[in-house]
PDB file of the backbone (N, CA, C, O) and the ligand in Angstrom, with CONECT records:
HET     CU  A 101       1
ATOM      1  N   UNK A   1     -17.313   7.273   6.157  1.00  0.00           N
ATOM      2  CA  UNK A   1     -17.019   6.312   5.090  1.00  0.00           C
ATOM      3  C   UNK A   1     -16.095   5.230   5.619  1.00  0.00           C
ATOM      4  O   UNK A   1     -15.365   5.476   6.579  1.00  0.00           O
ATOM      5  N   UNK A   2     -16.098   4.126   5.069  1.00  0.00           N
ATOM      6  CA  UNK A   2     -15.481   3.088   5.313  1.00  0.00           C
ATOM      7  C   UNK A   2     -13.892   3.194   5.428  1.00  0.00           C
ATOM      8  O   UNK A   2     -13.315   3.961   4.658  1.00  0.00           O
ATOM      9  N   UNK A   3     -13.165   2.458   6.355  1.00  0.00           N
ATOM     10  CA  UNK A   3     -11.832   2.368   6.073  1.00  0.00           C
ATOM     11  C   UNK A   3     -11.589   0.927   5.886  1.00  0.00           C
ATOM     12  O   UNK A   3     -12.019  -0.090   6.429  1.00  0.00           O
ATOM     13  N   UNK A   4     -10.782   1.170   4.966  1.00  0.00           N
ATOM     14  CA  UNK A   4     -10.066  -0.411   4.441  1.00  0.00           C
ATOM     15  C   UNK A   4      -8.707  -0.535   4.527  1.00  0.00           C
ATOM     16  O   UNK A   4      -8.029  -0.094   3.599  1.00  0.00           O
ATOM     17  N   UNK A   5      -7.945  -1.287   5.893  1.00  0.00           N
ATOM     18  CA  UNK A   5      -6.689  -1.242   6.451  1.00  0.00           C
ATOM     19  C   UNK A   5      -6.045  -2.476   5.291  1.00  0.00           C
ATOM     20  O   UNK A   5      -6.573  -3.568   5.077  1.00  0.00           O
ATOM     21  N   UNK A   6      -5.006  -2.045   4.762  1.00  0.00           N
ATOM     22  CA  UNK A   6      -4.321  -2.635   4.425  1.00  0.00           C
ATOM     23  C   UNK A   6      -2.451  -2.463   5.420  1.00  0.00           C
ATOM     24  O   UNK A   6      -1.569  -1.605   5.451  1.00  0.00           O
ATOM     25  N   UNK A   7      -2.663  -3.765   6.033  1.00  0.00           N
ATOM     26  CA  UNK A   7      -1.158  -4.457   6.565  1.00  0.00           C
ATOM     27  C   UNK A   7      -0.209  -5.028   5.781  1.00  0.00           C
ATOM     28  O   UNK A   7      -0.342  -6.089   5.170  1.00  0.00           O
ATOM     29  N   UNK A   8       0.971  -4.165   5.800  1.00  0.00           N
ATOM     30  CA  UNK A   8       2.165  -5.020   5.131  1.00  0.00           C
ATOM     31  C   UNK A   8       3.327  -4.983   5.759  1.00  0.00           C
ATOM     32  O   UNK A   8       3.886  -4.032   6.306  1.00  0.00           O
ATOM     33  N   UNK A   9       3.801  -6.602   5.588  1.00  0.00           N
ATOM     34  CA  UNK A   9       5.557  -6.088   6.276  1.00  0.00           C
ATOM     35  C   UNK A   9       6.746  -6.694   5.048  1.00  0.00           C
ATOM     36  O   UNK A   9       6.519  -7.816   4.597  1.00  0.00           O
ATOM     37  N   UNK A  10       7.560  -6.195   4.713  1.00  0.00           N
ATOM     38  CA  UNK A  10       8.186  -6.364   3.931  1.00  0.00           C
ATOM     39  C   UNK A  10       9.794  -6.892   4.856  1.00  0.00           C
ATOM     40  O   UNK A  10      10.416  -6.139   5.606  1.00  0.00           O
ATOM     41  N   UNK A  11      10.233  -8.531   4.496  1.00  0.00           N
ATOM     42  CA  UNK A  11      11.452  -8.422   4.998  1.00  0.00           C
ATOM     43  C   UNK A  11      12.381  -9.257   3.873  1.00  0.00           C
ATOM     44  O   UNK A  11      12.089 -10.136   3.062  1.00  0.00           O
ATOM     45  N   UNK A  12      13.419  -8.690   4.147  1.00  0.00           N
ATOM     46  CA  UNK A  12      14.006  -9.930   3.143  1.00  0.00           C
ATOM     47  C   UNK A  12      13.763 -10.005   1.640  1.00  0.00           C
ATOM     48  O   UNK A  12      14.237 -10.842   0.872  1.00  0.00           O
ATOM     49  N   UNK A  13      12.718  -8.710   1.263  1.00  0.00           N
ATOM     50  CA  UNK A  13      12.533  -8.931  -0.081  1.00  0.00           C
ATOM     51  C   UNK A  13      10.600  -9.608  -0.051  1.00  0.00           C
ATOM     52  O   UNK A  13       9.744  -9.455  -0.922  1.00  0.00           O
ATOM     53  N   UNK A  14      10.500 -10.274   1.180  1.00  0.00           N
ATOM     54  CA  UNK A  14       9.917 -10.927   1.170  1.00  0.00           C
ATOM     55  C   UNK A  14       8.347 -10.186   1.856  1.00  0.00           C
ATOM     56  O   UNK A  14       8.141  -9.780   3.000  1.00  0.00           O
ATOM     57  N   UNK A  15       7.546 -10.212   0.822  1.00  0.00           N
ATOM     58  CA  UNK A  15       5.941  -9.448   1.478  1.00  0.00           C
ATOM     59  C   UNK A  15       5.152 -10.117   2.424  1.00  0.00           C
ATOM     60  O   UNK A  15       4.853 -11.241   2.021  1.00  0.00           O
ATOM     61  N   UNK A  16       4.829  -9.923   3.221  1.00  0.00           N
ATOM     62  CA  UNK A  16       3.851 -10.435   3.762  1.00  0.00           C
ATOM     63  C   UNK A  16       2.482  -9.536   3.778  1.00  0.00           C
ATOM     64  O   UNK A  16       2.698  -8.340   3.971  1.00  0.00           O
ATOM     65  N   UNK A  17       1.213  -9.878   3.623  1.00  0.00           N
ATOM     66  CA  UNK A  17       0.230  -8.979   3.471  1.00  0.00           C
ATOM     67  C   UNK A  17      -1.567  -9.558   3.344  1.00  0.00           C
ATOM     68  O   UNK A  17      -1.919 -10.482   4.078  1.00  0.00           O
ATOM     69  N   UNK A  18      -2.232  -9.136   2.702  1.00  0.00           N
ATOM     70  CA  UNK A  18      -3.680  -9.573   2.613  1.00  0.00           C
ATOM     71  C   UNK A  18      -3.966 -10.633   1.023  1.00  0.00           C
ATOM     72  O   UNK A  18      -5.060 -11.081   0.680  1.00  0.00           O
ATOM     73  N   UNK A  19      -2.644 -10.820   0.280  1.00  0.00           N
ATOM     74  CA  UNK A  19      -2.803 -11.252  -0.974  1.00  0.00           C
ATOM     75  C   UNK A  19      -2.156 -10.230  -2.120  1.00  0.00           C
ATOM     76  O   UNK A  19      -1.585  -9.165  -1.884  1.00  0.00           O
ATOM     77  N   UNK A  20      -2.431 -10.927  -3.619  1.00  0.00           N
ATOM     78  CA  UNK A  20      -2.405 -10.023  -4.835  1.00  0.00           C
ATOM     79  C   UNK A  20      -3.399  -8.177  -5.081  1.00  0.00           C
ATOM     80  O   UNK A  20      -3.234  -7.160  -5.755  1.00  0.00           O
ATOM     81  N   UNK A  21      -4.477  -8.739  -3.961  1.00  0.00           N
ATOM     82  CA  UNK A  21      -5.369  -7.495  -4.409  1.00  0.00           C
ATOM     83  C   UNK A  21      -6.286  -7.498  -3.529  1.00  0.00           C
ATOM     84  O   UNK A  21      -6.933  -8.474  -3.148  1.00  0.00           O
ATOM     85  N   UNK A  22      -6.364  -6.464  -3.199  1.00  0.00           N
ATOM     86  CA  UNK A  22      -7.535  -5.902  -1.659  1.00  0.00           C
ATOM     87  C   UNK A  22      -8.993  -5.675  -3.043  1.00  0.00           C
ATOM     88  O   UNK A  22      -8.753  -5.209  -4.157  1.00  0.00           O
ATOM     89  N   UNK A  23      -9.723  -5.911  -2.806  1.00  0.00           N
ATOM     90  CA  UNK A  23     -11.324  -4.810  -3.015  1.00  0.00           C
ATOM     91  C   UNK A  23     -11.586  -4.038  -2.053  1.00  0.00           C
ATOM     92  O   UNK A  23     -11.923  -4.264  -0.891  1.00  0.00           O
ATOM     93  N   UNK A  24     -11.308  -2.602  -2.927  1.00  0.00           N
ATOM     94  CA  UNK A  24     -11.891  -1.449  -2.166  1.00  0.00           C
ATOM     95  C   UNK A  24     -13.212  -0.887  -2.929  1.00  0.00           C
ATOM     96  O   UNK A  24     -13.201  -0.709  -4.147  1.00  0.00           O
ATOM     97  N   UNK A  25     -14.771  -0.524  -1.824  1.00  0.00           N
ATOM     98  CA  UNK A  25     -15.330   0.299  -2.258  1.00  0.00           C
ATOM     99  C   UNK A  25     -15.025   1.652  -2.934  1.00  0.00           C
ATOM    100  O   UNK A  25     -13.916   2.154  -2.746  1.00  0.00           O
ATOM    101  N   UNK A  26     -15.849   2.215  -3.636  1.00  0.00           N
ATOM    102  CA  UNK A  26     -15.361   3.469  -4.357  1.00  0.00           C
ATOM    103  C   UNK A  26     -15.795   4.409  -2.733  1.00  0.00           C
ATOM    104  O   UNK A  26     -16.449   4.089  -1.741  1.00  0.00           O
ATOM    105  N   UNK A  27     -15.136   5.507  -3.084  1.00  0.00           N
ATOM    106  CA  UNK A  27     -15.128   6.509  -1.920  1.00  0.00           C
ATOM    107  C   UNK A  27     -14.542   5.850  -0.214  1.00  0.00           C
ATOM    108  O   UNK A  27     -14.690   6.524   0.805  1.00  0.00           O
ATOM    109  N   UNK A  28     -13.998   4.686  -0.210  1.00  0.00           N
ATOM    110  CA  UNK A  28     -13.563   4.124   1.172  1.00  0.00           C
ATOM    111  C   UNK A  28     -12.386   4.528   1.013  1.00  0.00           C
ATOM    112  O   UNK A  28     -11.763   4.640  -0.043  1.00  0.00           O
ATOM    113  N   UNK A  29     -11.921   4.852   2.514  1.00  0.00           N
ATOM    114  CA  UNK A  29     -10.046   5.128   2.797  1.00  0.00           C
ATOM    115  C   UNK A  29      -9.605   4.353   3.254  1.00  0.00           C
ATOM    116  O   UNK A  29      -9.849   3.852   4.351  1.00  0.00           O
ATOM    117  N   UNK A  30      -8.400   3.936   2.031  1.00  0.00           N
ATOM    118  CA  UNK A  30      -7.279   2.692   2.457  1.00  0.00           C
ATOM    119  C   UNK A  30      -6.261   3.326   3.272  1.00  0.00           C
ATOM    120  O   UNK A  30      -5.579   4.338   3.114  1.00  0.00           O
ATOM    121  N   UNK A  31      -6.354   2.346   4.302  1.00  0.00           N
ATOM    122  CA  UNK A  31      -5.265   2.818   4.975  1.00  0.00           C
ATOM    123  C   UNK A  31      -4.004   1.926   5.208  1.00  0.00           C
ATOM    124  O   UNK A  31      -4.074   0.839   5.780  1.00  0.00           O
ATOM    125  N   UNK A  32      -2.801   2.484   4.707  1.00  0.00           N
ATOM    126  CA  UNK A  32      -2.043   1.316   4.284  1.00  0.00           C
ATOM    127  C   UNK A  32      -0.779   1.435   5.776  1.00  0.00           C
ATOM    128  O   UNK A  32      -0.154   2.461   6.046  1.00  0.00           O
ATOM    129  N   UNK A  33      -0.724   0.725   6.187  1.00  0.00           N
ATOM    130  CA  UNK A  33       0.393   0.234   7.103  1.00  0.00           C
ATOM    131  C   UNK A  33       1.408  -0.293   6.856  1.00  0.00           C
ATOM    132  O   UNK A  33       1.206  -1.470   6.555  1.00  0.00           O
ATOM    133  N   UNK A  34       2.725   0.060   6.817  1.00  0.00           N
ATOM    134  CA  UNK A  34       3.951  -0.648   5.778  1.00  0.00           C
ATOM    135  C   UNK A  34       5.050  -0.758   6.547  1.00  0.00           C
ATOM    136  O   UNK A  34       5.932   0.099   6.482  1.00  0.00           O
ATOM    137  N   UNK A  35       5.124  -1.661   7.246  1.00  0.00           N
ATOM    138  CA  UNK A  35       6.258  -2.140   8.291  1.00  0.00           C
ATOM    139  C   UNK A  35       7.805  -2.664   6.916  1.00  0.00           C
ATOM    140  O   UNK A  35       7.772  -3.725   6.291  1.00  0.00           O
ATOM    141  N   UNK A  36       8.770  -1.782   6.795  1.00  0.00           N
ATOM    142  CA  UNK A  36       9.746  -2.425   5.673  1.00  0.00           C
ATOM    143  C   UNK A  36      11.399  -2.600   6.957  1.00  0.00           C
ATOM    144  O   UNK A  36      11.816  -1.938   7.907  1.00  0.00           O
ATOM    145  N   UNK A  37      11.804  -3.732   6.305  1.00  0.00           N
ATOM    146  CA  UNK A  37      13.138  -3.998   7.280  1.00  0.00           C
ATOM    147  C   UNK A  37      14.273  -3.166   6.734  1.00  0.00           C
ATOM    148  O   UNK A  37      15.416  -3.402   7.125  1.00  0.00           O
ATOM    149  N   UNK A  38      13.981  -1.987   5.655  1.00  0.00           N
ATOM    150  CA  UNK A  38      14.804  -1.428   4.893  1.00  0.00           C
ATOM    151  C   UNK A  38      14.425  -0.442   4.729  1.00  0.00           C
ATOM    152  O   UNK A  38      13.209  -0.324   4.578  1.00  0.00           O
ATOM    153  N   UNK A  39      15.379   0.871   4.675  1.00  0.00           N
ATOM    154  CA  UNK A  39      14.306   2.357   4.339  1.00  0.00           C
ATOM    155  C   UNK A  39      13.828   1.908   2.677  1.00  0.00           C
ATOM    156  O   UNK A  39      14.243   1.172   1.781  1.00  0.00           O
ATOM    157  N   UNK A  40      12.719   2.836   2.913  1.00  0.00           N
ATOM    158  CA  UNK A  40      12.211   2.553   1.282  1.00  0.00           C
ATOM    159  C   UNK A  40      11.309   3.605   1.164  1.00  0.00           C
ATOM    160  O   UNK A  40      11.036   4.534   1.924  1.00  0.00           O
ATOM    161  N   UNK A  41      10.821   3.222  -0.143  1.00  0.00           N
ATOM    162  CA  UNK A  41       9.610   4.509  -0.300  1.00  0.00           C
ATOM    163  C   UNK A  41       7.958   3.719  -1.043  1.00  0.00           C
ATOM    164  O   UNK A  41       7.864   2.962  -2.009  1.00  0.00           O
ATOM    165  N   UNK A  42       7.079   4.158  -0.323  1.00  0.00           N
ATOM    166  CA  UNK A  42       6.092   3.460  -0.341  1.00  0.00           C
ATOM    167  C   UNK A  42       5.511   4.195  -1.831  1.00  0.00           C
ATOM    168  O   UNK A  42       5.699   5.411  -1.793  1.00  0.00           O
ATOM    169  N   UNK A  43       4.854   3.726  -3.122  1.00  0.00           N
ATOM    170  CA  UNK A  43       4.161   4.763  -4.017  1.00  0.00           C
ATOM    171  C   UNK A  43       3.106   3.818  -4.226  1.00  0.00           C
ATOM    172  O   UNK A  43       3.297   2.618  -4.421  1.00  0.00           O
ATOM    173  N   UNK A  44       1.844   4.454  -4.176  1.00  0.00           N
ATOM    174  CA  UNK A  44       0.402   3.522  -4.910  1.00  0.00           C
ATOM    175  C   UNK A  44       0.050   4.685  -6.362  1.00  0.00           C
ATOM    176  O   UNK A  44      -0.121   5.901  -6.279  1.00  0.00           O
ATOM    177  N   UNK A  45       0.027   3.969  -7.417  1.00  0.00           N
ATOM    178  CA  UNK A  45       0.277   3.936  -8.931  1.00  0.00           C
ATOM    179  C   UNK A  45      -1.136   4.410  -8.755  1.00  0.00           C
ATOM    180  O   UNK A  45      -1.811   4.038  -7.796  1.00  0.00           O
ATOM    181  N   UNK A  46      -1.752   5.533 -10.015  1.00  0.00           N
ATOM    182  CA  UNK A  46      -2.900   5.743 -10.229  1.00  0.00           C
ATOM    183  C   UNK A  46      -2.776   7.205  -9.623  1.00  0.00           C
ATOM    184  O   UNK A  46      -2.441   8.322 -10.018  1.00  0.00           O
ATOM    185  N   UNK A  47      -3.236   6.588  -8.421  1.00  0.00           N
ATOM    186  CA  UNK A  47      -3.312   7.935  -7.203  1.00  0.00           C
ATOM    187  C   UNK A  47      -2.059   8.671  -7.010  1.00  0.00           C
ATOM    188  O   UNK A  47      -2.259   9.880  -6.898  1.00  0.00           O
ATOM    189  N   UNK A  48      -0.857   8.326  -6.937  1.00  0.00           N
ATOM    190  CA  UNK A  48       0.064   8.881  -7.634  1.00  0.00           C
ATOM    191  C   UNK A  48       1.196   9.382  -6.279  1.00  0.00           C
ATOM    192  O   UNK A  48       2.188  10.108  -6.349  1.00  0.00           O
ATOM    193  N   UNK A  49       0.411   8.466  -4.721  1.00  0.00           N
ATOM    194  CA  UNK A  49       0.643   8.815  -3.484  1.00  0.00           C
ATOM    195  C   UNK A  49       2.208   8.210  -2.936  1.00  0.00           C
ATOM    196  O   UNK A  49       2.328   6.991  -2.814  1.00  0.00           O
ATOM    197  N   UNK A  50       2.745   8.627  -2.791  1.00  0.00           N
ATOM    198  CA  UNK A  50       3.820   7.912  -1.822  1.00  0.00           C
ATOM    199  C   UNK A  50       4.144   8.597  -0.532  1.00  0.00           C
ATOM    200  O   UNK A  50       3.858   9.765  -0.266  1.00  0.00           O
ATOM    201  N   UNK A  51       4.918   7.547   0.426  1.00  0.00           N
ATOM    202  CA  UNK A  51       5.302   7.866   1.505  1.00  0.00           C
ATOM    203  C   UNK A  51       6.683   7.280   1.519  1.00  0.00           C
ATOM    204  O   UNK A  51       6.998   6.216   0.987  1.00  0.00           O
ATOM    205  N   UNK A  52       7.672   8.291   2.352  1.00  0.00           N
ATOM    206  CA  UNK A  52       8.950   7.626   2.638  1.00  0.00           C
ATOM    207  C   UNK A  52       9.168   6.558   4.261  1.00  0.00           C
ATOM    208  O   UNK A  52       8.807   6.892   5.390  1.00  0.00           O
ATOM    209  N   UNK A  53       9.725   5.510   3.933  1.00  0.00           N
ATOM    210  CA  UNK A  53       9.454   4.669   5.173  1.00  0.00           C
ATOM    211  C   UNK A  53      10.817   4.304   5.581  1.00  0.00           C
ATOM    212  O   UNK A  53      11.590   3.639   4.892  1.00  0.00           O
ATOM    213  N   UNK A  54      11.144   4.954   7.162  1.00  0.00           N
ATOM    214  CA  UNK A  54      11.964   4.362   7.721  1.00  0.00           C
ATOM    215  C   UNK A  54      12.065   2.549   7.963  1.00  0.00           C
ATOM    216  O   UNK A  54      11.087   1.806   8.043  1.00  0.00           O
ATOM    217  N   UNK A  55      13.483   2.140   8.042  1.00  0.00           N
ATOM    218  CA  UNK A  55      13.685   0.923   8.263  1.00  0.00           C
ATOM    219  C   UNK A  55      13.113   0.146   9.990  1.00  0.00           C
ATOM    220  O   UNK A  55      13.519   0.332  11.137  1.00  0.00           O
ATOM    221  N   UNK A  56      12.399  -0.434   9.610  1.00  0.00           N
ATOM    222  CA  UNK A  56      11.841  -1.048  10.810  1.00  0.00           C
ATOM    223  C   UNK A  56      10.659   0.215  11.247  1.00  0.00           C
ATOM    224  O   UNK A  56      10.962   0.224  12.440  1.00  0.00           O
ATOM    225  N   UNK A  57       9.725   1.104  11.164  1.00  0.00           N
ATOM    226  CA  UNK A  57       9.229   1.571  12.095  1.00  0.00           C
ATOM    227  C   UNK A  57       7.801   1.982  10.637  1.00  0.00           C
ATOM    228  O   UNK A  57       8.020   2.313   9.472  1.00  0.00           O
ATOM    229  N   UNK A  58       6.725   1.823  11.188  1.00  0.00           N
ATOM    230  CA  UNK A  58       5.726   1.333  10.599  1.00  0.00           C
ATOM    231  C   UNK A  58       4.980   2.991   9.795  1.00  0.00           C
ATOM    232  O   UNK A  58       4.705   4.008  10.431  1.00  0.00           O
ATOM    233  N   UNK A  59       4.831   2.815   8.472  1.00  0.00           N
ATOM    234  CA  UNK A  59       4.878   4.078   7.882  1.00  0.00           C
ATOM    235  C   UNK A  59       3.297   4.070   7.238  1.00  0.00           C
ATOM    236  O   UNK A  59       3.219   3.293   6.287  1.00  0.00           O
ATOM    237  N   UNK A  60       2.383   4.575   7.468  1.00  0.00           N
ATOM    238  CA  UNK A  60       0.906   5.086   7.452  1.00  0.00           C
ATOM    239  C   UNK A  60       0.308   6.221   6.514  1.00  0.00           C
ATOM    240  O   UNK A  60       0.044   7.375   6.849  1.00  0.00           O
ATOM    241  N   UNK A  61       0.119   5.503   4.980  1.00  0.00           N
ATOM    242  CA  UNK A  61      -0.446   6.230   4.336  1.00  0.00           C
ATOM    243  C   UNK A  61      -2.264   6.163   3.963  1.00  0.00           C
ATOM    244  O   UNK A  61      -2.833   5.093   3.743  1.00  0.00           O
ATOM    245  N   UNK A  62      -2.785   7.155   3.957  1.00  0.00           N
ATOM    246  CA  UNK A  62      -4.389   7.180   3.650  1.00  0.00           C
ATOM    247  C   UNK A  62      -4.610   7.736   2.555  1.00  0.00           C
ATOM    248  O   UNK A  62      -4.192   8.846   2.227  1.00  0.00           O
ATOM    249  N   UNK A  63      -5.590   6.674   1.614  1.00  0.00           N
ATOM    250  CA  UNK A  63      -5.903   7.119  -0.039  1.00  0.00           C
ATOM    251  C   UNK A  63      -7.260   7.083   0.003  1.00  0.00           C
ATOM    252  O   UNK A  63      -7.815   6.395   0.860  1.00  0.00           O
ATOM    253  N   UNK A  64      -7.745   7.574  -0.613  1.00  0.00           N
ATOM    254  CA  UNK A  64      -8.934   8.263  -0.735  1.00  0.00           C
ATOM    255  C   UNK A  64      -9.708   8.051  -2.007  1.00  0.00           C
ATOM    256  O   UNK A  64     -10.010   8.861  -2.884  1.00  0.00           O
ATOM    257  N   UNK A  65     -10.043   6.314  -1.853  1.00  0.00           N
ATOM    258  CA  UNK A  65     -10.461   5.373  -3.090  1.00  0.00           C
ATOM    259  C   UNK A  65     -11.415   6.368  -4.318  1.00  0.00           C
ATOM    260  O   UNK A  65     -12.467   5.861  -4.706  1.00  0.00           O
ATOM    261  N   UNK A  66     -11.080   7.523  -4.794  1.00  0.00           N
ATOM    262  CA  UNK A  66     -12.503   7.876  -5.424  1.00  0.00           C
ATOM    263  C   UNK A  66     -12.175   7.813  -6.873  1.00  0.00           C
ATOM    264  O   UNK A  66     -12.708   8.691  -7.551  1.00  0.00           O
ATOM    265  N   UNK A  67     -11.347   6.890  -7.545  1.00  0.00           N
ATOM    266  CA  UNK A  67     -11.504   6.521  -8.751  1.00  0.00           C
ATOM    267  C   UNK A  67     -11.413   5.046  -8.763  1.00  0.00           C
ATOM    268  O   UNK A  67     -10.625   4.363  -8.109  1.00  0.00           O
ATOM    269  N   UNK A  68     -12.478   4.573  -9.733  1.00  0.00           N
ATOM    270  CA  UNK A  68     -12.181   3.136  -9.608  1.00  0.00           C
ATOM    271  C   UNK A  68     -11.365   2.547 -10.708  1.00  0.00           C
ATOM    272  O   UNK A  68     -11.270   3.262 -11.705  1.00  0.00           O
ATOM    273  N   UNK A  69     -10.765   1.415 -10.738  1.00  0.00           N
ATOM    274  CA  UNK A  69      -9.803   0.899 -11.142  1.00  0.00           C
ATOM    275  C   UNK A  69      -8.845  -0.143 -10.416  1.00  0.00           C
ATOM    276  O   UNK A  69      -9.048  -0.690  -9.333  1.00  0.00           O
ATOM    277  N   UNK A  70      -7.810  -0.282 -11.219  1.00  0.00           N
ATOM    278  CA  UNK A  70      -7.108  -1.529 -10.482  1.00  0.00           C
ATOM    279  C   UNK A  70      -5.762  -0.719 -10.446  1.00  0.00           C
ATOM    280  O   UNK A  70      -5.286  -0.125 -11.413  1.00  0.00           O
ATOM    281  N   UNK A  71      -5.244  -0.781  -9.243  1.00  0.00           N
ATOM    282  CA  UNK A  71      -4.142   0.478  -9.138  1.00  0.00           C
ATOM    283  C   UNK A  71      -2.763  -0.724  -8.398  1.00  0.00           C
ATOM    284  O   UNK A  71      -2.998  -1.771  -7.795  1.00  0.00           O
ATOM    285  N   UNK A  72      -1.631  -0.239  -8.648  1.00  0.00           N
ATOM    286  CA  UNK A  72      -0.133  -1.365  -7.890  1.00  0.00           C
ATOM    287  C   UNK A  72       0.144   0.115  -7.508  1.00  0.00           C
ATOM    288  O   UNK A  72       0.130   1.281  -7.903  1.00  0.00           O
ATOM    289  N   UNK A  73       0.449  -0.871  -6.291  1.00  0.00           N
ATOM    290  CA  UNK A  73       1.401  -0.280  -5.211  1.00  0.00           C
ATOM    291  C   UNK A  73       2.632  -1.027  -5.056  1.00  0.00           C
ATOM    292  O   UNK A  73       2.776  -2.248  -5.131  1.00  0.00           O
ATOM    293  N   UNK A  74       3.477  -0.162  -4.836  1.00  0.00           N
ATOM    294  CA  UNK A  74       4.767  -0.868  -4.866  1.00  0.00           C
ATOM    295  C   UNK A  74       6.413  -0.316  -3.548  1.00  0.00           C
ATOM    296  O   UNK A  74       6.550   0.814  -3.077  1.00  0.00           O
ATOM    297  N   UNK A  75       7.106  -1.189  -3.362  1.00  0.00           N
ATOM    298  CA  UNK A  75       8.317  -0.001  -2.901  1.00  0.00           C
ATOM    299  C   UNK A  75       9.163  -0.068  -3.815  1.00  0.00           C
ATOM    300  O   UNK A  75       9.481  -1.054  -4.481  1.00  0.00           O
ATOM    301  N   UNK A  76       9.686   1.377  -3.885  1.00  0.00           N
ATOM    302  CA  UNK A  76      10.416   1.761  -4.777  1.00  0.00           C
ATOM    303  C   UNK A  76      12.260   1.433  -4.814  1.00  0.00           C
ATOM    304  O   UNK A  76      12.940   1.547  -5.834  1.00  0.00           O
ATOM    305  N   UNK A  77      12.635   1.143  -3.857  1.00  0.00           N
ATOM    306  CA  UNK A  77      14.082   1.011  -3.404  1.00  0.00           C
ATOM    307  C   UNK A  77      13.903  -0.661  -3.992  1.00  0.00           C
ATOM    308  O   UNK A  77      14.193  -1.066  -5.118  1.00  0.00           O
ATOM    309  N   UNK A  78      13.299  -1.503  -2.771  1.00  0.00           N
ATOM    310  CA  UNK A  78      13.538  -2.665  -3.436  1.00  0.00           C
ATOM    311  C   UNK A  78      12.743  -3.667  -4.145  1.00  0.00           C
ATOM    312  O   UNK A  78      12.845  -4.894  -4.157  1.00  0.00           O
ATOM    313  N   UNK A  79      11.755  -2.704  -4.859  1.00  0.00           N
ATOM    314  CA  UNK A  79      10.864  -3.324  -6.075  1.00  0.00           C
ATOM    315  C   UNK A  79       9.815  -4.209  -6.077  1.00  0.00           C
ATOM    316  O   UNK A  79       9.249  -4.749  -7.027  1.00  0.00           O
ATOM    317  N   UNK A  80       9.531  -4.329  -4.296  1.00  0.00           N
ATOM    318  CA  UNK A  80       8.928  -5.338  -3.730  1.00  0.00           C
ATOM    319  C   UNK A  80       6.991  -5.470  -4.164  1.00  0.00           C
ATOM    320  O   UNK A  80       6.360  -4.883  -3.285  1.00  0.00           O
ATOM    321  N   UNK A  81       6.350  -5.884  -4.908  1.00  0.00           N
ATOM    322  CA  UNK A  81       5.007  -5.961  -5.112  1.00  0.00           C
ATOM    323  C   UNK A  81       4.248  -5.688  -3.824  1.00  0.00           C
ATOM    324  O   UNK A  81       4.557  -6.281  -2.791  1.00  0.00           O
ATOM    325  N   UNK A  82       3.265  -4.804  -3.868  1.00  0.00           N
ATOM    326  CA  UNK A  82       2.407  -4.942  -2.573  1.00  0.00           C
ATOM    327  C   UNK A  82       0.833  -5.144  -3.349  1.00  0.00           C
ATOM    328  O   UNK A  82       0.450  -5.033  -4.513  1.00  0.00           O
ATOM    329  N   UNK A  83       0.165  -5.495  -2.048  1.00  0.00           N
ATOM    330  CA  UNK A  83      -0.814  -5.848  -2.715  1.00  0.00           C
ATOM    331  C   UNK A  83      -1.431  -4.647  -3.658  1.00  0.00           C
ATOM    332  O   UNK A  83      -1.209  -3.450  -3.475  1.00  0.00           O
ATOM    333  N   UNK A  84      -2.459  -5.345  -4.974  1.00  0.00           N
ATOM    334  CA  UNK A  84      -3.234  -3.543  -5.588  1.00  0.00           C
ATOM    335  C   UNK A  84      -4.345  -3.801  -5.166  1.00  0.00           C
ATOM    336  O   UNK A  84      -4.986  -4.807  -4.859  1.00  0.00           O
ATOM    337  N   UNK A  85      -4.540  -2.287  -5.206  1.00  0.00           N
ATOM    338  CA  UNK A  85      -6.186  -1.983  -5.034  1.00  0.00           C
ATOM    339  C   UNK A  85      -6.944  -1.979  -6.048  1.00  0.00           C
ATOM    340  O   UNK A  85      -6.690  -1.127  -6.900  1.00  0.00           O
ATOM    341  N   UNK A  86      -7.900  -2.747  -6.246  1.00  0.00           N
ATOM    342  CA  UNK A  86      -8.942  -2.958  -6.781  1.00  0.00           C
ATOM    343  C   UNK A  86     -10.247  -2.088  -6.512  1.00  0.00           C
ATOM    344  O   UNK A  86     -10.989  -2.685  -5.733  1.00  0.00           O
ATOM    345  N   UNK A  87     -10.814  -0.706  -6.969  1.00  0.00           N
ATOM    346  CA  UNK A  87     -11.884   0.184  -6.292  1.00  0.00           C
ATOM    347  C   UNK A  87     -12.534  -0.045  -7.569  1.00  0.00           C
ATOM    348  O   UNK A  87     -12.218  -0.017  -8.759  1.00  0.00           O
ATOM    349  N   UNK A  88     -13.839  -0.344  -6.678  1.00  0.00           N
ATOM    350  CA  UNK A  88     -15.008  -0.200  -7.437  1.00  0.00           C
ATOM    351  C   UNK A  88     -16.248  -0.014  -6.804  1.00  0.00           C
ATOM    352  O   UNK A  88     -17.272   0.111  -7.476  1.00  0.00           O
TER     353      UNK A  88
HETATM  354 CU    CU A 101       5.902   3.346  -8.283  1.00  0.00          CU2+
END
């Protein structure tokens, strides 16, 4: 099945990434890459997944698109928007 890499680096507050919202096929694995300049904690809403992310060193979570919907991901420390997934 497909993987759908999602890249993010968070500095400053400030996201950098693919946009507001990835499209993911239903059943494809996002694989999210989350470079943060701050420890934080990675959670994608819906799926209900988080990861804890050291400051500076790149933290690698895989979701397993099989409900569709429009799901936010977010970090939790400093509230920063990441892009959502969109599965359908
Ligand atoms: Cu959350």
């Amino acid at each position: 099945m497909a993987v759908v890499p999602v890249d993010v680096r968070v500095a400053g507050g400030q996201v950098q990434g693919p946009g507001a919202r990835v499209e993911v096929p239903l059943g494809a694995t996002v694989r999210f890459t989350v470079v943060s300049d701050r420890a934080d904690e990675l959670h994608v809403h819906g799926y209900d997944r988080s990861l804890p992310l050291a400051a500076g060193t790149p933290g690698v979570l895989e979701v397993v698109a099989d409900v569709p919907g429009v799901f936010e991901t977010e970090l939790h420390e400093s509230g920063a928007t990441l892009p959502s997934l969109e599965v359908r």
